[in-house]
N, C-alpha and C positions, 0 to 999 in steps of 0.2 A: 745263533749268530745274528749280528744287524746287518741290515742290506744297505750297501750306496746306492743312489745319494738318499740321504735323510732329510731332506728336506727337497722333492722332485717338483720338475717341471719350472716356470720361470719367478726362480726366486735367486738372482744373482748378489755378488757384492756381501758376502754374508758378514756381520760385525756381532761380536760373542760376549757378554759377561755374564758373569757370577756372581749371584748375592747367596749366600749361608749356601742351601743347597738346590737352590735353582738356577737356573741358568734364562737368559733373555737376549734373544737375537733378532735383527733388524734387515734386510733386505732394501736393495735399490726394486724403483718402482715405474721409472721413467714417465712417460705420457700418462700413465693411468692414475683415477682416484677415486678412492680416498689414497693418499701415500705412503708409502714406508710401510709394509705390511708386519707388525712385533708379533713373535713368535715365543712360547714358553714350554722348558722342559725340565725332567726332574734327571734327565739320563744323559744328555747328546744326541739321543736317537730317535727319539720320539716327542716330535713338537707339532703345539696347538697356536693357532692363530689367537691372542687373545686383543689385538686391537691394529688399527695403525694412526700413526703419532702425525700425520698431515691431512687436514682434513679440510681444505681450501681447497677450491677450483685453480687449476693452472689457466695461465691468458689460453684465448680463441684461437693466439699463430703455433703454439707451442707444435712444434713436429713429433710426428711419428721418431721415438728413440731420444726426446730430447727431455728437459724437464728435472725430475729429481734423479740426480748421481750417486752413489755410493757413499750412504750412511757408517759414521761408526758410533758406537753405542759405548756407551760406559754408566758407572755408578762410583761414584763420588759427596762423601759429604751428607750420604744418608738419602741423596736426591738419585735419580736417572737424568744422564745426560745427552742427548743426539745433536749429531753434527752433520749437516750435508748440504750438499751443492743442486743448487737448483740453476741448473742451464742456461734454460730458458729466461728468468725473472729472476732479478735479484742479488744472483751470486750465492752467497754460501750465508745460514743462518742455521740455530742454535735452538731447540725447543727443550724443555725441561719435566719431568713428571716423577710424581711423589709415588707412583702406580704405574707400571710401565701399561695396564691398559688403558690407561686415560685417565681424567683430562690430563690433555699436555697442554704446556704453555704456549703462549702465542707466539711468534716467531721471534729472538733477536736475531738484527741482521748482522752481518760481521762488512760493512761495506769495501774496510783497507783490506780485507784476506782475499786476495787472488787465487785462483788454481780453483782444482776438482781432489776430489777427493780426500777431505780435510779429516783429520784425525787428532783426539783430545786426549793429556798427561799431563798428571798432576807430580809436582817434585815434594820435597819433604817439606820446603819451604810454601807450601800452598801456592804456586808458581803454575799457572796453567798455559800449556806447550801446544800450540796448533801446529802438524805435520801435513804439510801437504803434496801434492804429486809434482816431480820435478827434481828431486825433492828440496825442497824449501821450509821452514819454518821461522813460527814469530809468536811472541808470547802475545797472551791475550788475556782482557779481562772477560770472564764469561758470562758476567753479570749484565754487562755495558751491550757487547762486542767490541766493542775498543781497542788497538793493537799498544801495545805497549813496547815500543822503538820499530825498528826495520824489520823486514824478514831477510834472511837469508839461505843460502844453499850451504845443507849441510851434510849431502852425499850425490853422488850421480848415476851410483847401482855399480854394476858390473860393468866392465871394460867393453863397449859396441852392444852391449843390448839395448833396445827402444824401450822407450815408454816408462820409463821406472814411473809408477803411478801407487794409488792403494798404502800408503807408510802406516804404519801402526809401531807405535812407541812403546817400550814396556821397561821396568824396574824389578828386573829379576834375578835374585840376589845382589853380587857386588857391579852387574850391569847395567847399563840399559841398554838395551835392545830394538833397533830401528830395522822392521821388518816389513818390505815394498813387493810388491809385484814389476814384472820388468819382461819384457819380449812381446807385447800388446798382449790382446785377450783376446788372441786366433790362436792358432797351432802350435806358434813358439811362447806361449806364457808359462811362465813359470815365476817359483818365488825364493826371494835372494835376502841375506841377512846380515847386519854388521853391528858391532856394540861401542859402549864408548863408557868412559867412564863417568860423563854429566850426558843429562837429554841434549845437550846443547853437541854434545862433538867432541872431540872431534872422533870418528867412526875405524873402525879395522875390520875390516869384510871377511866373511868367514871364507876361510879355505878353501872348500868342497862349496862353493855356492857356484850354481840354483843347489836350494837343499831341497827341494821339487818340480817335478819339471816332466811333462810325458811326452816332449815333444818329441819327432822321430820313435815313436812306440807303437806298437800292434795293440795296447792297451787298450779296451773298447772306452776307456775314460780319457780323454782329450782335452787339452783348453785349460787345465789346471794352471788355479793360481788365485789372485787376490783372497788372500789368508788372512785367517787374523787368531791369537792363542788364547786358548783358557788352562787353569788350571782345576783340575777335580778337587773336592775334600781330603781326598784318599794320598791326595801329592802327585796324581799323575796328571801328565800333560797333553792334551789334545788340538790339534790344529784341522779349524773351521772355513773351509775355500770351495770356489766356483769348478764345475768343472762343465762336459757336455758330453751327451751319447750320441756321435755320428751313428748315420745309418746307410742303408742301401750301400750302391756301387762307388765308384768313382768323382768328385773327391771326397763323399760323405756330406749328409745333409744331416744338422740334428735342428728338430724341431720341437724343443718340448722350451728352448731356451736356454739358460745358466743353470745350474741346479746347483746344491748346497750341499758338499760331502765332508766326511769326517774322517780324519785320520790318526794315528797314536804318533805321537811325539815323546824320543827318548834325550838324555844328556849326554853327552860325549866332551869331554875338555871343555867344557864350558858352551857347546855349538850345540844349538838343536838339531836332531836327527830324526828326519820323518818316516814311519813307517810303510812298507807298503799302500799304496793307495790301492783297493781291490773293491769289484762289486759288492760283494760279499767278505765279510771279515769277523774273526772271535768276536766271543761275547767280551766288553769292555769287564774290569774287574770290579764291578757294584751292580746290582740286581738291576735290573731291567724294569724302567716302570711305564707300561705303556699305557696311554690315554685312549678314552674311547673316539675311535675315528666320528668325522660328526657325519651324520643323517646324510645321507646319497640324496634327498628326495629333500626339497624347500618349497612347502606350501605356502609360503607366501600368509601367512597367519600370523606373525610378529607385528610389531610395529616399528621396527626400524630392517633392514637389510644386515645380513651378516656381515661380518668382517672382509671375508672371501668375495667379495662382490664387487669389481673396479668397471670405471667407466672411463673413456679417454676424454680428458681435460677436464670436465665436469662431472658431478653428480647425474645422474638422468636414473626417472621412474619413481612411481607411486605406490605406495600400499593402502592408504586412505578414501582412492577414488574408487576404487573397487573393492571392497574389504574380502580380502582372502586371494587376491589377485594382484601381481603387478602389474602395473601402464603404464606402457612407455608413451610420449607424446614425440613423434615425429618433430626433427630439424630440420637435417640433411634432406637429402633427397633421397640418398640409397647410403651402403655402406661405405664406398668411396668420398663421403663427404667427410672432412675433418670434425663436425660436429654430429655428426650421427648419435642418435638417441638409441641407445647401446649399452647394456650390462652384463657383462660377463665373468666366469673364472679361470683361473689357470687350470691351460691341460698338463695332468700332472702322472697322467701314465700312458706309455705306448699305444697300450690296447683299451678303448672306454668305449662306452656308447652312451648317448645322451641324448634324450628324448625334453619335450614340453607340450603343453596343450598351450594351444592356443587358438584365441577369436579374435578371426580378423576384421568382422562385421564394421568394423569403424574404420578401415583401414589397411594397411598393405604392411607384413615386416612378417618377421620369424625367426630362425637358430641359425648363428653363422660362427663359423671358424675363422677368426684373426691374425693375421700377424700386423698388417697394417694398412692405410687405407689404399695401397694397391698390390695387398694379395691378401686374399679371402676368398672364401666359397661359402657360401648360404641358400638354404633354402627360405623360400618365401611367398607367404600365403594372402590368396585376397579370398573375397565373398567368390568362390564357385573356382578355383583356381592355385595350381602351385606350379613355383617353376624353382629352377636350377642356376645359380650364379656363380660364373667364376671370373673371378678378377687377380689374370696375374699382370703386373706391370701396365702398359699403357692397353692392354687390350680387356676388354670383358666380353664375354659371352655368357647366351642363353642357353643350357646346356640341354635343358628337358622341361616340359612341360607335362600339368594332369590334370584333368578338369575334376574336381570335390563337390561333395554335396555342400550345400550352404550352409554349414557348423562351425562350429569348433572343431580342431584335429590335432590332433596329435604328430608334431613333426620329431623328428630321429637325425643323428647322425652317427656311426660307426665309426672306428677307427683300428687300423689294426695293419701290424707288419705285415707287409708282403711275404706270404709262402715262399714265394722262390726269387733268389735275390742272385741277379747280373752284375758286371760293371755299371752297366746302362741303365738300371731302376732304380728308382727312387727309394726313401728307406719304409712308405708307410701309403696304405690307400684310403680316403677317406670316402665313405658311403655316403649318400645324403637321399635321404625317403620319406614315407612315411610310413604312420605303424597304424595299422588297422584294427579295431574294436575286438578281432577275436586272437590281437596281439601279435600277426605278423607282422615284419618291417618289408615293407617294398623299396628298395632302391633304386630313385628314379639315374641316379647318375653315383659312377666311383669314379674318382680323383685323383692323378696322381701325387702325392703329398710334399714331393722336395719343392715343389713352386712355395707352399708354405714354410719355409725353411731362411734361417739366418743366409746360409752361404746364397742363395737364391735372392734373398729381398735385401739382404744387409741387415742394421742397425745391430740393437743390444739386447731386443726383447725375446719373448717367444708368444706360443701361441696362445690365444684366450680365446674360448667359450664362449655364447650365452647368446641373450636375444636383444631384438632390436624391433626401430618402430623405420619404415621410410616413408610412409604416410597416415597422416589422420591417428589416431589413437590407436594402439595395440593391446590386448588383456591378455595373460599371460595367468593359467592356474597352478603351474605347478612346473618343476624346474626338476630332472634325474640326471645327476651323472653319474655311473654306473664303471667299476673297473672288473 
């Protein structure tokens, strides 16, 4: 069987094609970069990071949750196409690649295309269809960004649901197919369908829509929605969308983010018909091709930073100053600073532990848990000293302190469900210690985890990983995340 979600921890907004018999899918990425984190697989089910397609700094004001929006990806014309909305700067612009790992093309801007969530369809007549949330559309040159006449409203979703956001246009058989997300992307999301006989309209909503929806469910899968379809070699059809794993008590906190699940898609009278969405589900009908998961352990020995590796708004860290080692050079002051020299990755399973070495001799930083610059917890090391940070909302504390020999050391952080779950607990406690030379973890402080949590801090993202500098230089040997 494959397990939900297939692509864990905070990879939202998921946008899917197919070329022969691969597949390549795009992710929103919000505050962090590099952007757009492209994803490849040979199955649906087992995907490798092989680049991301923005790789410019976002401006210094860009907020926590704000930034790049929800990609959609296609291929066209022999080329790769992406489309998305940058927030913060710019509005909505157009990158292109002959190689979905790179290079991509430098941005066109789309400056007349308003909205979020822009989505790309091509007609027979080579006629290129910008859909966007609202839902509105307008043709466009993709070459230019140039709009080519007005945009218009060419559906509203279903009768009183919010947000119709997420459209994704498709030509499937004697249809086309105008498929939106709608009820926001909390509890009531869900995803709603209608066809027409031109991209243009006019639309006939299907029947039975939402044709997904968990809302009001004991489903441990939640938040379901913003979809987008592929079809297999084999002729069958699969549908690619966001969901979340609440945890603990009362109203449920998930922390890991958006995550990217997979579900089977059947025909019925011309309506798609989604299958069960389940943790766990059959083997899909074509052999299983899994990839080798990459290395738990980054020695810092390349010379560029993996793919997996995002910082908020800019680039930060070295591999050249230190050879076999990254440094960070201190911005901020601490982790609550919007520029924090900061690198980290998505935490992508409930239960992990993550360790690094690090020397602080230059300086003061160490391993911290994110979600944004007012909640986090880190541990952080100077010459002869560690202590314990927590930062939910307007308040921070110092939670623990330990006086170290003057080295290097090795800092840790746990993560793991709560054994015993109340209404009143949270869904997960994170440890933060250190690990000693003959490999025990000391935990100088456990955390309760839902302060790191959407429903808790808000926004769109989840949580990310890694190390930082908040003063003077920081060197960094080696980097485990461990599940």
């Amino acid at each position: 069987m494959f397990v939900n979600p297939v692509l864990p921890g905070f990879h939202p907004d998921p946008s899917v094609c197919r070329v022969g018999e691969d597949y390549f899918l795009a992710c929103s990425s919000f505050e962090y970069v590099p952007g757009v984190p492209v994803f490849h697989s040979q199955d649906l089910v087992h995907w490798r990071q092989i680049g991301n397609a923005l790789d410019r700094p976002l401006p210094p004001g860009t907020p926590s949750s704000g930034g790049v929006y929800a990609p959609a990806l296609r291929h066209h014309d022999g080329r790769f196409w992406l489309i998305v909305t940058n927030v913060s700067d710019g509005g909505n612009l157009l990158v292109t690649a002959l190689d979905p790992a790179g290079p991509w093309s430098d941005p066109i801007w789309l400056p007349d295309v308003h909205g979020i969530d822009p989505d790309l369809a091509w007609d027979d007549e080579g006629n290129c269809w910008c859909t966007l949330a609202g839902v509105h559309q307008v043709q466009i040159d993709p070459h230019t960004g140039k709009t080519l006449g007005a945009a218009r409203r060419i559906w509203s979703g279903s009768d009183g649901a919010k947000a119709p956001e997420a459209p994704h246009l498709y030509r499937i058989g004697d249809h086309w197919y105008l498929m939106i997300a709608e009820g926001g992307t909390e509890r009531g999301h869900a995803v709603s369908i209608a066809r027409g006989s031109a991209p243009t309209g006019p639309f006939e909503p299907c029947p039975t829509n939402p044709i997904l929806s968990h809302r009001g469910t004991d489903s441990p899968i939640q938040n379901t929605g913003h979809a987008d379809l592929v079809q297999a070699p084999d002729g069958s059809w699969w549908m690619l969308l966001l969901g979340v794993r609440p945890g603990g008590g009362t109203p449920g906190w998930h922390v890991l983010g958006r995550e990217t699940y997979l579900a089977p898609v059947s025909w019925v009278d011309g309506w798609p018909v989604v299958g069960e969405l389940l943790p766990a589900m059959s083997d899909p009908p074509w052999p299983l091709r899994p990839t080798p998961e990459p290395s738990s352990r980054d020695d810092f020995d390349q010379d560029r930073l993996r793919p997996c590796w995002v910082s908020p708004r800019n680039r930060a860290g070295r591999l050249d100053e230190r050879p076999g080692w990254l440094t960070l050079h201190a911005a901020g002051g601490s982790m609550d600073e919007a520029d924090v020299a900061f690198v980290g990755r998505r935490q992508q399973h409930l239960t992990c532990q993550v360790r690094t070495l690090v020397d602080p001799l230059d300086g003061r930083g160490g391993l911290a848990v994110r979600l944004d610059e007012q909640h986090h917890y880190e541990i952080e090391a100077t010459a002869g000293e560690v202590i314990v940070i927590a930062r939910i909302g307007p308040l921070r504390s110092v939670i623990a302190r330990l006086t170290v020999p003057v080295s290097p050391l090795v800092l840790g952080v746990n993560i793991a469900p709560r054994a015993v779950q109340d209404p009143r607990t949270g869904p997960d406690t994170i440890g933060l210690g250190i690990e000693h030379p003959d490999g025990v973890f000391e935990a100088l402080a456990e955390l309760d985890g839902r302060y790191l949590s959407t429903e808790v801090a808000g926004g769109f993202t989840g949580r990310v990983i890694g190390m930082y500098a908040a003063a003077g230089a920081v060197h960094f040997d080696w980097f485990d995340y461990h599940h």
